[in-house]
MOPAC internal coordinates of N, CA, C and O (Angstrom, degrees):
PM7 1SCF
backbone

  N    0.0000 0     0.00 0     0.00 0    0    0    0
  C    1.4453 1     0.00 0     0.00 0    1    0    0
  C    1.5289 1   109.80 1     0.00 0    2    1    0
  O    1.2310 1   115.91 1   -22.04 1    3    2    1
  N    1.2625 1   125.36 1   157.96 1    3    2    1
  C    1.5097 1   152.56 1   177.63 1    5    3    2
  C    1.2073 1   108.69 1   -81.78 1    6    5    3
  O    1.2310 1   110.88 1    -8.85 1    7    6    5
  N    1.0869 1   134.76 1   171.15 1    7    6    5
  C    1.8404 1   151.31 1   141.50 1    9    7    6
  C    1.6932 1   101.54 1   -92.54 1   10    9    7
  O    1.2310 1   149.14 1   -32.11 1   11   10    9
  N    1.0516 1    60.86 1   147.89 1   11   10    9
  C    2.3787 1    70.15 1   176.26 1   13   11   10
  C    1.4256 1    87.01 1   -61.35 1   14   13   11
  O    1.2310 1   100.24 1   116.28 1   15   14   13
  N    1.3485 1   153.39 1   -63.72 1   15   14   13
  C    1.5614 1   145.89 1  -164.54 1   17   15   14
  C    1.4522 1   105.74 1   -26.85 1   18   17   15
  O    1.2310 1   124.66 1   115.87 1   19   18   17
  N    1.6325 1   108.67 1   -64.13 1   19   18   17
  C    1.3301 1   131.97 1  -160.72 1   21   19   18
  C    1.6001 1    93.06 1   -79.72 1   22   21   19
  O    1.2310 1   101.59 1    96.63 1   23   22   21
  N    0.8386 1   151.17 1   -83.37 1   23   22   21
  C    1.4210 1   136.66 1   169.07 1   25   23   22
  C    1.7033 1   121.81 1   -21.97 1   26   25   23
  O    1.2310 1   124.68 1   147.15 1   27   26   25
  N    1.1231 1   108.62 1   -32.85 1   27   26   25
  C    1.2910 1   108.66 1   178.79 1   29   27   26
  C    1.6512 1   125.62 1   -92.36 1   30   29   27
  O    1.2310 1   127.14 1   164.18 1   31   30   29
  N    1.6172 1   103.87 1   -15.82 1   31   30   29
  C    1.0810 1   124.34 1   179.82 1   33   31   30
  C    1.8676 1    94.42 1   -87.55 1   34   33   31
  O    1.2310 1   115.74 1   138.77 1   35   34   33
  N    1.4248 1   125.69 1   -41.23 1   35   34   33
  C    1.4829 1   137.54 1  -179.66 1   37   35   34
  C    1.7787 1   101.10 1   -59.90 1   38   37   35
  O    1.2310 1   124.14 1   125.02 1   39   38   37
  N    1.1587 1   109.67 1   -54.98 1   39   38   37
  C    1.7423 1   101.26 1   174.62 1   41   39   38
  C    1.4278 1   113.17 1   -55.98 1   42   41   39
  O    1.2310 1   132.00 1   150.51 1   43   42   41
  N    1.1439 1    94.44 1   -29.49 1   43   42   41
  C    2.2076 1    94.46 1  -170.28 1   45   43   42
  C    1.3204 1    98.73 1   -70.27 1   46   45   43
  O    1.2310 1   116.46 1   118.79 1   47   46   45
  N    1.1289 1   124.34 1   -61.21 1   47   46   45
  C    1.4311 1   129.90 1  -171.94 1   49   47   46
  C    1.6085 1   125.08 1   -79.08 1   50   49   47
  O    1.2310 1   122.77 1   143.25 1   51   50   49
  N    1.3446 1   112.30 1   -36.75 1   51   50   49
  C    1.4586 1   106.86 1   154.56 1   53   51   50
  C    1.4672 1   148.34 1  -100.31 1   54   53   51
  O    1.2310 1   139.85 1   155.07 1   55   54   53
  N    1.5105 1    79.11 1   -24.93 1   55   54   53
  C    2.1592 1    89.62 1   176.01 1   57   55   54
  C    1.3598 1    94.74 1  -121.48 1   58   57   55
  O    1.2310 1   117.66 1  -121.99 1   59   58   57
  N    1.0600 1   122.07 1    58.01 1   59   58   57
  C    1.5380 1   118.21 1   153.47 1   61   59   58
  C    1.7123 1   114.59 1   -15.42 1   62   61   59
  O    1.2310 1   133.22 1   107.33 1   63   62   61
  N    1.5029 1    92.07 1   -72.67 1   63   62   61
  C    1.3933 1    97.48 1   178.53 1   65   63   62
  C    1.5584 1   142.80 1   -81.09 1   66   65   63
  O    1.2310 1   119.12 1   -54.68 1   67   66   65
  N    1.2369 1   119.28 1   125.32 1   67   66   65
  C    1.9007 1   109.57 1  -139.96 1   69   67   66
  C    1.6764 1    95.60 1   -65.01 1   70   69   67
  O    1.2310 1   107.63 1  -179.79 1   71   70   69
  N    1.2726 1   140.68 1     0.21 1   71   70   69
  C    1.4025 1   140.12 1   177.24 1   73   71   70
  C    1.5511 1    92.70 1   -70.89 1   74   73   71
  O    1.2310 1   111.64 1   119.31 1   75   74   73
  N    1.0465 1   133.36 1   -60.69 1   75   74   73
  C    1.3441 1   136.14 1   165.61 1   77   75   74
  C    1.6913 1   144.38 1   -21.00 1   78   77   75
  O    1.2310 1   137.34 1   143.27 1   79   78   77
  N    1.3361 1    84.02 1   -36.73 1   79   78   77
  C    1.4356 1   109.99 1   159.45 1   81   79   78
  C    1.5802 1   126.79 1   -74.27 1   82   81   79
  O    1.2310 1   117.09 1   -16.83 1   83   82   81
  N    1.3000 1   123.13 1   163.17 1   83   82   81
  C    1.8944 1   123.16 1  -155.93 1   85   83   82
  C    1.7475 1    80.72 1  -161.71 1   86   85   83
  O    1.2310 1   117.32 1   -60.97 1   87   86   85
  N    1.1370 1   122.71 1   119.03 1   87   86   85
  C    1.0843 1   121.34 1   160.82 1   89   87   86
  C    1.7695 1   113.37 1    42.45 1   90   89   87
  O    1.2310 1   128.20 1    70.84 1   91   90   89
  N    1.3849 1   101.82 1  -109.16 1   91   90   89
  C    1.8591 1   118.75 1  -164.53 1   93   91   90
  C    1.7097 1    95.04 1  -109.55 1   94   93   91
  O    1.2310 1   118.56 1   173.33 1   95   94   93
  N    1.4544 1   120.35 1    -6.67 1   95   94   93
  C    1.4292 1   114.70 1   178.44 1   97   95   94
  C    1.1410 1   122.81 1  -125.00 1   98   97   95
  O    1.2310 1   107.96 1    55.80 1   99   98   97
  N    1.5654 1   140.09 1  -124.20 1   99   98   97
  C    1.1690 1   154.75 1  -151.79 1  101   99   98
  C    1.3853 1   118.52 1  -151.42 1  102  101   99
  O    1.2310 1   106.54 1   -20.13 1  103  102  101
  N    1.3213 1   142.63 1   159.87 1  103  102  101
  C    1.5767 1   130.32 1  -173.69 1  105  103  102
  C    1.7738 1    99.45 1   -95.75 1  106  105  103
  O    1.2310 1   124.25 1    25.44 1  107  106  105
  N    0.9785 1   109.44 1  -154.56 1  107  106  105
  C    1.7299 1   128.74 1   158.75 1  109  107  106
  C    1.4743 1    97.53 1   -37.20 1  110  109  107
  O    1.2310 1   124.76 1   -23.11 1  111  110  109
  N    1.7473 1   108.46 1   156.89 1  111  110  109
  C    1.2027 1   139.04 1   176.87 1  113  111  110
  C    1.4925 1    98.46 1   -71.52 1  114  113  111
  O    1.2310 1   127.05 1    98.17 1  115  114  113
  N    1.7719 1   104.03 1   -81.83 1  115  114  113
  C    1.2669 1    89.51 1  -163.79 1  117  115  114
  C    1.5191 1   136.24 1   -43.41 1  118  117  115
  O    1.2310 1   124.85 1   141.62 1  119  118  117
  N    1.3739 1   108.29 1   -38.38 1  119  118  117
  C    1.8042 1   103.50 1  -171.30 1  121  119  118
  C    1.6994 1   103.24 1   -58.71 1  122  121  119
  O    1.2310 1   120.93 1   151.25 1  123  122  121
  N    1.2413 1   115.83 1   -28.75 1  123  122  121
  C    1.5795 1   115.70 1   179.35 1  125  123  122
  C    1.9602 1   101.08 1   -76.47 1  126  125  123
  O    1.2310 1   114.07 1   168.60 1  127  126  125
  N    0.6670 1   128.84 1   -11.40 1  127  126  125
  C    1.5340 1   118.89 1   154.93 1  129  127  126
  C    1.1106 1   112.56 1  -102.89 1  130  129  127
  O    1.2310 1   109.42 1  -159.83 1  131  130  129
  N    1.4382 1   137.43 1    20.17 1  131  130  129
  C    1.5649 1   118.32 1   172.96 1  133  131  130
  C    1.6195 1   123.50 1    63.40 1  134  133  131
  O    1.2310 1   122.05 1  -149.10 1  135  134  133
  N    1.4336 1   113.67 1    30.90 1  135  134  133
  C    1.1778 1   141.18 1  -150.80 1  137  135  134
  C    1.7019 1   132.17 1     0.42 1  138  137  135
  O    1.2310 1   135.89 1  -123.12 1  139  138  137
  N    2.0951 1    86.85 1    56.88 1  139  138  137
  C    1.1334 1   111.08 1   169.98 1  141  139  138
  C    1.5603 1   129.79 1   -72.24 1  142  141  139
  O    1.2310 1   124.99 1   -88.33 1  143  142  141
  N    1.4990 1   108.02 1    91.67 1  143  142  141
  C    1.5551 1   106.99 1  -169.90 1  145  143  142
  C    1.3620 1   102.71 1   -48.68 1  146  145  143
  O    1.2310 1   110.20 1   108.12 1  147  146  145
  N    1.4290 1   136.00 1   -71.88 1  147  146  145
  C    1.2622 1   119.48 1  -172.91 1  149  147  146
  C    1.5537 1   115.01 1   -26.54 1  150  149  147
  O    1.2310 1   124.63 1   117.90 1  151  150  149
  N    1.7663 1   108.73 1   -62.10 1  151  150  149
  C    1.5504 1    89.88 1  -165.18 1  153  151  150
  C    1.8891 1   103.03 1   -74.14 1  154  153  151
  O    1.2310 1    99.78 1   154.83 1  155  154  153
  N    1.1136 1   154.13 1   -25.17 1  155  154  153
  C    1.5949 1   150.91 1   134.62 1  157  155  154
  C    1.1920 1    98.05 1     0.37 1  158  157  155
  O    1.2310 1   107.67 1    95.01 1  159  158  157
  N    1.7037 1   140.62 1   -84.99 1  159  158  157
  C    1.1413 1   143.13 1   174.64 1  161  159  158
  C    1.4564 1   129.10 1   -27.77 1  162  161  159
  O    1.2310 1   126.81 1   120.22 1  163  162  161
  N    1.6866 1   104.51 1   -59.78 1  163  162  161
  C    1.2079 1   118.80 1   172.19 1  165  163  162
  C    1.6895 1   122.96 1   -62.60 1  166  165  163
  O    1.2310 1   124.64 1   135.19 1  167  166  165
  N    1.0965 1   108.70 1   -44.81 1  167  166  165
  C    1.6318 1   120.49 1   150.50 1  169  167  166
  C    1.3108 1   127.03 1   -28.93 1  170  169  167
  O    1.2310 1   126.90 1   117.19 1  171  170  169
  N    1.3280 1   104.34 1   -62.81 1  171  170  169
  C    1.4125 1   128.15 1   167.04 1  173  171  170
  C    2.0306 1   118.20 1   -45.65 1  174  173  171
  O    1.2310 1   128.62 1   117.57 1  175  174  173
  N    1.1104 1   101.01 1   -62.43 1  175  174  173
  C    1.2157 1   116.73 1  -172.28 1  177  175  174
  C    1.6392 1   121.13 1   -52.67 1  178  177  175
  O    1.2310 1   129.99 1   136.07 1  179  178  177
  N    1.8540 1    98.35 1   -43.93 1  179  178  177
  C    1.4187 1   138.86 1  -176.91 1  181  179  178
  C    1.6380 1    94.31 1   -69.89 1  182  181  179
  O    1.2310 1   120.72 1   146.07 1  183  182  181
  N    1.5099 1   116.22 1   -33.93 1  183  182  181
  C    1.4401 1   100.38 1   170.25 1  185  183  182
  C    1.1665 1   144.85 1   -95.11 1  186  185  183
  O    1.2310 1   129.92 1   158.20 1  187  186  185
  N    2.0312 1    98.48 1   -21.80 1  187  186  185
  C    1.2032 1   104.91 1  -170.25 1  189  187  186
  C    1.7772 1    93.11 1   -89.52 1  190  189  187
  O    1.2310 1   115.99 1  -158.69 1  191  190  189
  N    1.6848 1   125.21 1    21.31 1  191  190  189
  C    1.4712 1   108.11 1   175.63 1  193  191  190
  C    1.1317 1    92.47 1  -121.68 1  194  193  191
  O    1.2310 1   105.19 1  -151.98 1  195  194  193
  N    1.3069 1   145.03 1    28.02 1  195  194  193
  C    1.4860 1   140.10 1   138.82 1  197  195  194
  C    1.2120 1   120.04 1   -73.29 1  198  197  195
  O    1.2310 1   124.61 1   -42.47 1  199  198  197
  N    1.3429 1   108.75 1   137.53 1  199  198  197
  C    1.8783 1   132.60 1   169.45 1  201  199  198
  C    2.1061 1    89.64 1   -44.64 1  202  201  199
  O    1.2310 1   131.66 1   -39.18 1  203  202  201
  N    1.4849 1    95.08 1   140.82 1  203  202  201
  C    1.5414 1   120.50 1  -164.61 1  205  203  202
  C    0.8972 1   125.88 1    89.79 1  206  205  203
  O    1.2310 1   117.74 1    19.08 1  207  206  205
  N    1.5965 1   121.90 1  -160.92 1  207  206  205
  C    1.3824 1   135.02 1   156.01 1  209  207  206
  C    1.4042 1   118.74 1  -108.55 1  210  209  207
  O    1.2310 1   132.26 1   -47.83 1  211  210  209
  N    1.4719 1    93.93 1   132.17 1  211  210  209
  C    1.7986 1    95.01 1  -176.22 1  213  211  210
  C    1.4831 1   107.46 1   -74.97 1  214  213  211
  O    1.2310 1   124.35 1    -6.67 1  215  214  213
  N    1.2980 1   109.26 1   173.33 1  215  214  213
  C    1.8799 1   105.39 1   175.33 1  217  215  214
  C    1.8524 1    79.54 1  -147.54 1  218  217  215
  O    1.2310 1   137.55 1   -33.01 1  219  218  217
  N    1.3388 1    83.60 1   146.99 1  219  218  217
  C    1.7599 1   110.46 1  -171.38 1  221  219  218
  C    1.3370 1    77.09 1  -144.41 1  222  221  219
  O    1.2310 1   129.93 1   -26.21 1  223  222  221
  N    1.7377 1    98.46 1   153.79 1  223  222  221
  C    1.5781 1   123.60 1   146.65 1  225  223  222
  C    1.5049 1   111.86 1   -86.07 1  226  225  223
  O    1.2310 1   118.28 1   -33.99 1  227  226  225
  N    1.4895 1   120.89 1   146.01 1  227  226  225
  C    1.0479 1   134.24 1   179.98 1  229  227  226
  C    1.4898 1    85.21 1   -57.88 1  230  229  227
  O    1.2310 1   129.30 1   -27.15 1  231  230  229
  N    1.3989 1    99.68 1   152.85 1  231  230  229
  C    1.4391 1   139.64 1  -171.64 1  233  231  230
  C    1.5921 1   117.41 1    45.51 1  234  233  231
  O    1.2310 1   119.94 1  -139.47 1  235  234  233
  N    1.2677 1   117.71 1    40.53 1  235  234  233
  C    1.6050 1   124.06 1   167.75 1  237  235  234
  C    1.5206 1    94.95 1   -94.95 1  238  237  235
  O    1.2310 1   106.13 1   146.15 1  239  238  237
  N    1.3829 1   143.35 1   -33.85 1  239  238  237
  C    0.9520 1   142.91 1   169.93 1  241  239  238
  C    1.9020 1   120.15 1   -47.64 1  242  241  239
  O    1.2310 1   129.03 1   146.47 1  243  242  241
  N    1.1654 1   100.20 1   -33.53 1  243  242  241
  C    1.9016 1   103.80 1   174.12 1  245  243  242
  C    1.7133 1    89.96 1  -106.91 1  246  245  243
  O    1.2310 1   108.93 1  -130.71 1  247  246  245
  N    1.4840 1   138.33 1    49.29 1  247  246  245
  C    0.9478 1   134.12 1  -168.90 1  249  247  246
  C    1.8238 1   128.83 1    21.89 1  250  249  247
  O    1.2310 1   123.63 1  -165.99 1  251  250  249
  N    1.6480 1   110.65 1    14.01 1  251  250  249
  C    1.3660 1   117.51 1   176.60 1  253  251  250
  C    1.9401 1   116.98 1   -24.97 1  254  253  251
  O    1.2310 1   112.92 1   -19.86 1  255  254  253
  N    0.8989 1   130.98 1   160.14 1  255  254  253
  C    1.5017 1   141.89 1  -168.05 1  257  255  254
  C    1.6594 1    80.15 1  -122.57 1  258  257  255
  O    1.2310 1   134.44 1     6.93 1  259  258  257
  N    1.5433 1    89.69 1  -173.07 1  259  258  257
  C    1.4192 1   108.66 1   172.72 1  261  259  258
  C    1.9676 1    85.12 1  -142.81 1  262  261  259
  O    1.2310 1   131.64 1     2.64 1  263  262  261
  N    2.1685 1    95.12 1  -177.36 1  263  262  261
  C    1.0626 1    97.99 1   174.13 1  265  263  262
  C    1.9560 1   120.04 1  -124.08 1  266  265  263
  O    1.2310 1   126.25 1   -79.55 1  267  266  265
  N    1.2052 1   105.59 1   100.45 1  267  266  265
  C    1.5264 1   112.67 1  -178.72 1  269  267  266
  C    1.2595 1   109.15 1   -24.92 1  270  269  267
  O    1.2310 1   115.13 1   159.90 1  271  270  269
  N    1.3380 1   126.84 1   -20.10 1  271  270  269
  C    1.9474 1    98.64 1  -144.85 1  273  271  270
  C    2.0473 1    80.28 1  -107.95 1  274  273  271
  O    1.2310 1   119.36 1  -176.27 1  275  274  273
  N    1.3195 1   118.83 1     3.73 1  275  274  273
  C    1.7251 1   100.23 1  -168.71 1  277  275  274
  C    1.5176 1    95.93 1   -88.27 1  278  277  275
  O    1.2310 1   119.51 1   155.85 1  279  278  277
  N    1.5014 1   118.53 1   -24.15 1  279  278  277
  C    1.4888 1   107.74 1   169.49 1  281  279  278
  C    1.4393 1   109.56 1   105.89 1  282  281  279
  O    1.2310 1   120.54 1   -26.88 1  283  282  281
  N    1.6466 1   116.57 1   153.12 1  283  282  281
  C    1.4319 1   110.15 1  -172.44 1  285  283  282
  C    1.2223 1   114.85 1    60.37 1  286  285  283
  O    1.2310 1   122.61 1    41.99 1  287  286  285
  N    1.9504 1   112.60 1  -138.01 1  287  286  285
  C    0.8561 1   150.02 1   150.64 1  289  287  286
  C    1.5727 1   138.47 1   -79.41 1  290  289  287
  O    1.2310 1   126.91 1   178.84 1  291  290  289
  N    1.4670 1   104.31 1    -1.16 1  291  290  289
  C    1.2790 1   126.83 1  -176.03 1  293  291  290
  C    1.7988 1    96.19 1   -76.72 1  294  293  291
  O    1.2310 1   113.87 1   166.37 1  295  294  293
  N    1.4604 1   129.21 1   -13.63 1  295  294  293
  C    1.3272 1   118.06 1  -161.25 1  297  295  294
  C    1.7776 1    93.04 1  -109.54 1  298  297  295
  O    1.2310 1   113.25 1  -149.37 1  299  298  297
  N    0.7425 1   130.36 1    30.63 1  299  298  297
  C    1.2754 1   139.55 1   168.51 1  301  299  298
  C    1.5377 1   113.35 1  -147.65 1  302  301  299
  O    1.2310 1   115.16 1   173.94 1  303  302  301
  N    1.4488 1   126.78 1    -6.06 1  303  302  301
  C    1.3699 1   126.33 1   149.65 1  305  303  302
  C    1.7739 1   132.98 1   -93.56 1  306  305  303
  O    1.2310 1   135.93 1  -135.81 1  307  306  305
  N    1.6762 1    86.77 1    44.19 1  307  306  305
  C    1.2921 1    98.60 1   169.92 1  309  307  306
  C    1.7449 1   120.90 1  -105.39 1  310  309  307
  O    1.2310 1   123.80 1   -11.01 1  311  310  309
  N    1.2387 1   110.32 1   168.99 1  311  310  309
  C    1.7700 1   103.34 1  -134.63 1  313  311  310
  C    1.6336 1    71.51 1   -87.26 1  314  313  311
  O    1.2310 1   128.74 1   -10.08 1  315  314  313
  N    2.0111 1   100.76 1   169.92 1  315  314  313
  C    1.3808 1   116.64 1  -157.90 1  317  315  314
  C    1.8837 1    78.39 1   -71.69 1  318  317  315
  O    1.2310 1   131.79 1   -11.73 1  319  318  317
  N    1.4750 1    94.85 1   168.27 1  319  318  317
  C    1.7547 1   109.56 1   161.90 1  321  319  318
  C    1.2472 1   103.14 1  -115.73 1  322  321  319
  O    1.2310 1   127.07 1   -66.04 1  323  322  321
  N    1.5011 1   104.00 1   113.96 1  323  322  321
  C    1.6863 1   121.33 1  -161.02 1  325  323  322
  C    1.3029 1    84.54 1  -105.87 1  326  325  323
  O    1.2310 1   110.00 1   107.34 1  327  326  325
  N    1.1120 1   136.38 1   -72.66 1  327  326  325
  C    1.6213 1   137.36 1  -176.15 1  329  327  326
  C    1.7762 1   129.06 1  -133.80 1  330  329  327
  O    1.2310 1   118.16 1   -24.10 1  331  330  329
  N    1.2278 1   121.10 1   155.90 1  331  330  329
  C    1.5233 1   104.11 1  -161.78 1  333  331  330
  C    1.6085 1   120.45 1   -82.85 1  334  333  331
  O    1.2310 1   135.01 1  -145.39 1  335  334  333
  N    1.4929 1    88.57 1    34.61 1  335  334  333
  C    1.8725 1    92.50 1  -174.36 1  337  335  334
  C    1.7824 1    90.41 1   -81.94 1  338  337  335
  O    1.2310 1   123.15 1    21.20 1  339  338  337
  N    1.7574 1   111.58 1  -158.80 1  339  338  337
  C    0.9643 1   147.25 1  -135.41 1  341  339  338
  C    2.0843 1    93.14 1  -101.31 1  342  341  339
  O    1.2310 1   128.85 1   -88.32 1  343  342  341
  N    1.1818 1   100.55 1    91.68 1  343  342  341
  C    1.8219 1   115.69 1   172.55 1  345  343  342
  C    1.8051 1    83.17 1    86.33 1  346  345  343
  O    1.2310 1   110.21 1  -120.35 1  347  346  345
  N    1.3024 1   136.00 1    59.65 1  347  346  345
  C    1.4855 1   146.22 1   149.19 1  349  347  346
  C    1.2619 1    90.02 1    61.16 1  350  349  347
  O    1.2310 1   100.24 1  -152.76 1  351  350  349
  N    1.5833 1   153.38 1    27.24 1  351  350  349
  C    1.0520 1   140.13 1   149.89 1  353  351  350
  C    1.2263 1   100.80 1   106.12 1  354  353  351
  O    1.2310 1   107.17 1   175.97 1  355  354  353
  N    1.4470 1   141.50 1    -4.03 1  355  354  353
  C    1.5899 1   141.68 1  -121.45 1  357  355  354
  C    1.6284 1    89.17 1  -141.24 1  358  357  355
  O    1.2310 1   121.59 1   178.43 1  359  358  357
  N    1.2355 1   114.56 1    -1.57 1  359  358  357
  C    1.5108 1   109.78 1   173.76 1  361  359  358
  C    1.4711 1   113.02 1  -172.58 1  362  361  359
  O    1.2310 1   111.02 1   -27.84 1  363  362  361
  N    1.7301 1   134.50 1   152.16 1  363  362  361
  C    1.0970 1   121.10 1   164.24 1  365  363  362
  C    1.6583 1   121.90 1  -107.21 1  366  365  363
  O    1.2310 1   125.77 1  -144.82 1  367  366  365
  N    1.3140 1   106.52 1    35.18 1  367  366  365
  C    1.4163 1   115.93 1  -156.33 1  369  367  366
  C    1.7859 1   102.26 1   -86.18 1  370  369  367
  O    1.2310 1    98.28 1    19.55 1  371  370  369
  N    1.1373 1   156.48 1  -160.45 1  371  370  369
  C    1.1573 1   177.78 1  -172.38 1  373  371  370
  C    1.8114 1   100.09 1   -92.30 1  374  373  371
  O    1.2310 1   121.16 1   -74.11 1  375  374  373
  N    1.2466 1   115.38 1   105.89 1  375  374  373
  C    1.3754 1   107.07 1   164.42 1  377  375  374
  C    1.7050 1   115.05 1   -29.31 1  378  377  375
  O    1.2310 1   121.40 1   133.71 1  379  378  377
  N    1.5596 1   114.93 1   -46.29 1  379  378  377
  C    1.3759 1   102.83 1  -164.46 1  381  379  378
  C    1.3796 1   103.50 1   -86.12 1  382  381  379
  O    1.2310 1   109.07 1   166.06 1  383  382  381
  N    1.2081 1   138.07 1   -13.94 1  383  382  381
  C    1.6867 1   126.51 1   165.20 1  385  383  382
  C    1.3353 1   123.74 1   -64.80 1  386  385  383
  O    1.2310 1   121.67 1   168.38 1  387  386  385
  N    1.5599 1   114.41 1   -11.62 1  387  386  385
  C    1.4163 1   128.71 1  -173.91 1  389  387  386
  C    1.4813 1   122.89 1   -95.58 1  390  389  387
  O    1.2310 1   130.51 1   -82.52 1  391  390  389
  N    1.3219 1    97.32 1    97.48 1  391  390  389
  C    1.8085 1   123.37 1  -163.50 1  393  391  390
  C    1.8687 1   111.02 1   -59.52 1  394  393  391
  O    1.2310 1   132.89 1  -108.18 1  395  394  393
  N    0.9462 1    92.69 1    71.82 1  395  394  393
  C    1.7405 1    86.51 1   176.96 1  397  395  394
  C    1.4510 1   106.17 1   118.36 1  398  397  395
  O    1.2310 1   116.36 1  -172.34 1  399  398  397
  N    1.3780 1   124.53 1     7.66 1  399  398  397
  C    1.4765 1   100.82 1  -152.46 1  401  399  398
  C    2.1098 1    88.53 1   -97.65 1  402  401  399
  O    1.2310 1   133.80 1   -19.75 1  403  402  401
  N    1.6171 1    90.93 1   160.25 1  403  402  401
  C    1.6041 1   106.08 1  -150.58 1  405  403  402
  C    1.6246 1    90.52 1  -145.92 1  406  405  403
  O    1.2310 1   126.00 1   -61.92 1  407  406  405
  N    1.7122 1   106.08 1   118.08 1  407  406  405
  C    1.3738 1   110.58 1  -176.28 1  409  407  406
  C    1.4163 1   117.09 1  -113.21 1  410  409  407
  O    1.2310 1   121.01 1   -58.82 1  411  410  409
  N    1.3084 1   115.67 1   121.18 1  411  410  409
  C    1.2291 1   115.40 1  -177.93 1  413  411  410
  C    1.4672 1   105.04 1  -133.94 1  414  413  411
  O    1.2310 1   126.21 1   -16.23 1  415  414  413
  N    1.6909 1   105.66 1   163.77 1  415  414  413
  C    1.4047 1   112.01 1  -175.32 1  417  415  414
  C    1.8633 1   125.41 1   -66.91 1  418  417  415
  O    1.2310 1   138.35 1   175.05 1  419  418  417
  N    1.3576 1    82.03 1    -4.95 1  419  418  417
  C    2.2062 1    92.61 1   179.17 1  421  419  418
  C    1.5032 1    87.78 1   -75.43 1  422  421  419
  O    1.2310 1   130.20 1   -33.87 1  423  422  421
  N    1.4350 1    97.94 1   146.13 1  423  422  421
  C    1.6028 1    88.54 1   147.43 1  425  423  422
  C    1.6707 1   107.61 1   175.35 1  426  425  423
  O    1.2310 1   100.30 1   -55.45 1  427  426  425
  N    1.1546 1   153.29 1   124.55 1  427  426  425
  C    1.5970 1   145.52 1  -138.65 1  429  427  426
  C    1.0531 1   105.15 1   -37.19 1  430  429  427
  O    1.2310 1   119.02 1   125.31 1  431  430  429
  N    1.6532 1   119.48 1   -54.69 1  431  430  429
  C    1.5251 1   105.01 1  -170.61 1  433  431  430
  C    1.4906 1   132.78 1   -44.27 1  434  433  431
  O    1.2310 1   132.07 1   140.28 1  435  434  433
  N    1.7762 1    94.29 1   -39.72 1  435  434  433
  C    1.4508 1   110.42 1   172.67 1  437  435  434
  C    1.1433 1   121.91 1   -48.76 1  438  437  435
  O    1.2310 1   124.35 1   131.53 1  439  438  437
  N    1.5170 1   109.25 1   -48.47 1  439  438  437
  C    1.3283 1   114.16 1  -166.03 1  441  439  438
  C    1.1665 1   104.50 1   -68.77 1  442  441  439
  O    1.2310 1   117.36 1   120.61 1  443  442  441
  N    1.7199 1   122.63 1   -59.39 1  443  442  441
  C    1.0474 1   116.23 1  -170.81 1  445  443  442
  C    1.5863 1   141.17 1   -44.95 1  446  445  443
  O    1.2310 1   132.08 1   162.40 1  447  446  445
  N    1.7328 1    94.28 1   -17.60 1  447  446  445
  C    1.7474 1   100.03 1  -176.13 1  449  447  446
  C    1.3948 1   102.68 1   -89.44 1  450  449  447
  O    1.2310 1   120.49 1  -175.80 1  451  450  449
  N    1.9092 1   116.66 1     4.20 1  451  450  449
  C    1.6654 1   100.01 1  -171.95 1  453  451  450
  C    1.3638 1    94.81 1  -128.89 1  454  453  451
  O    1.2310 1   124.27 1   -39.60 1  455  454  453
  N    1.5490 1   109.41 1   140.40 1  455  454  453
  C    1.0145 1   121.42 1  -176.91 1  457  455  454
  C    1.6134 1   135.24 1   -48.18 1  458  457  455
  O    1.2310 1   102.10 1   -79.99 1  459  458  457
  N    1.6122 1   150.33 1   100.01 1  459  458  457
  C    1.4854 1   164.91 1  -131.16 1  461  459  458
  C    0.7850 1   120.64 1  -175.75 1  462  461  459
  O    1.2310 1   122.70 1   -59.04 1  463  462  461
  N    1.3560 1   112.42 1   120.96 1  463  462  461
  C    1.6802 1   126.59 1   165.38 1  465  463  462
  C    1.2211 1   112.02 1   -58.42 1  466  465  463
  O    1.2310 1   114.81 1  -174.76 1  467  466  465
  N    1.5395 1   127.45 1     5.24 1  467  466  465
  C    1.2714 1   134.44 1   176.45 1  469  467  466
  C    1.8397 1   105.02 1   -76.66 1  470  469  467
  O    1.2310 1   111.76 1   -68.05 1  471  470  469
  N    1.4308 1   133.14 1   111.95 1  471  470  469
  C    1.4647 1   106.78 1   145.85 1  473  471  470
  C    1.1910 1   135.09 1   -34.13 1  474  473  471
  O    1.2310 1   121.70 1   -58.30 1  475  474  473
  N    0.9861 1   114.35 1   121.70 1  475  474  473
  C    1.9062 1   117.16 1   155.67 1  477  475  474
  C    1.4844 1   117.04 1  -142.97 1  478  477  475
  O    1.2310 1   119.45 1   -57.47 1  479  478  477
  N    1.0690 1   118.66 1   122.53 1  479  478  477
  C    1.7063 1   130.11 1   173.03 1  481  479  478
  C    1.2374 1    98.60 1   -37.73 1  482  481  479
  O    1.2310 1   139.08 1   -25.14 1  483  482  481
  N    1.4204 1    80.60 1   154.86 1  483  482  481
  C    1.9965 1   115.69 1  -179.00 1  485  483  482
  C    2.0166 1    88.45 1   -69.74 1  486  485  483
  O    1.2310 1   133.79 1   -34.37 1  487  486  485
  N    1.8983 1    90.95 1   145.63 1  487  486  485
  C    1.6383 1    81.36 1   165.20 1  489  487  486
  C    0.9914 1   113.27 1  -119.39 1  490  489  487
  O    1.2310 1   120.10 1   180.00 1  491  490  489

């Protein structure tokens, strides 16, 4: 846990903008770097060599975003982007039955064909 200081000093400097915000924390990595893979990587590295266990949201690892405008926590409960087909590969259902889902150009396959110190599974 934080101090309200350190939380309050964390909104100033990283979520400027209150869409940014999730409850008591912060959304996805990347949009808070400006979806600078280098610094994503470096982020990464800086965490997974700290004493504990890190906790990531699924898909900070292929540097995935989330989407501000669904609100809450709903903008980071959008389905992984496995590939750039039709609902990110992650379903074959009807775009409009698909509760949250948010398409963007990241997505494992991508990652996986470009070179990152990021893990990502074989596809």
């Amino acid at each position: 846990m934080v101090t309200d200081e350190e939380r309050d000093y964390m909104y100033r400097v990283y979520a400027s903008d209150p869409r940014a915000r999730i409850n008591l924390g912060i959304r996805r990595l990347a949009p808070l770097t400006e979806n600078n893979r280098r610094k994503i990587e470096l982020m990464n590295v800086l965490l997974f060599s700290l004493p504990g266990t890190p906790i990531i949201y699924y898909g900070d690892e292929i540097g995935m975003g989330d989407n501000y405008f669904l609100g809450d926590r709903n903008g980071v409960r959008t389905p992984l982007q496995w590939n750039p087909d039709r609902n990110a590969g992650f379903s074959k259902a009807s775009p409009q039955r698909m509760k949250n889902c948010w398409l963007s150009s990241i997505s494992r396959v991508s990652r996986r064909r470009s070179p990152s110190i990021l893990p990502v599974m074989p596809a």
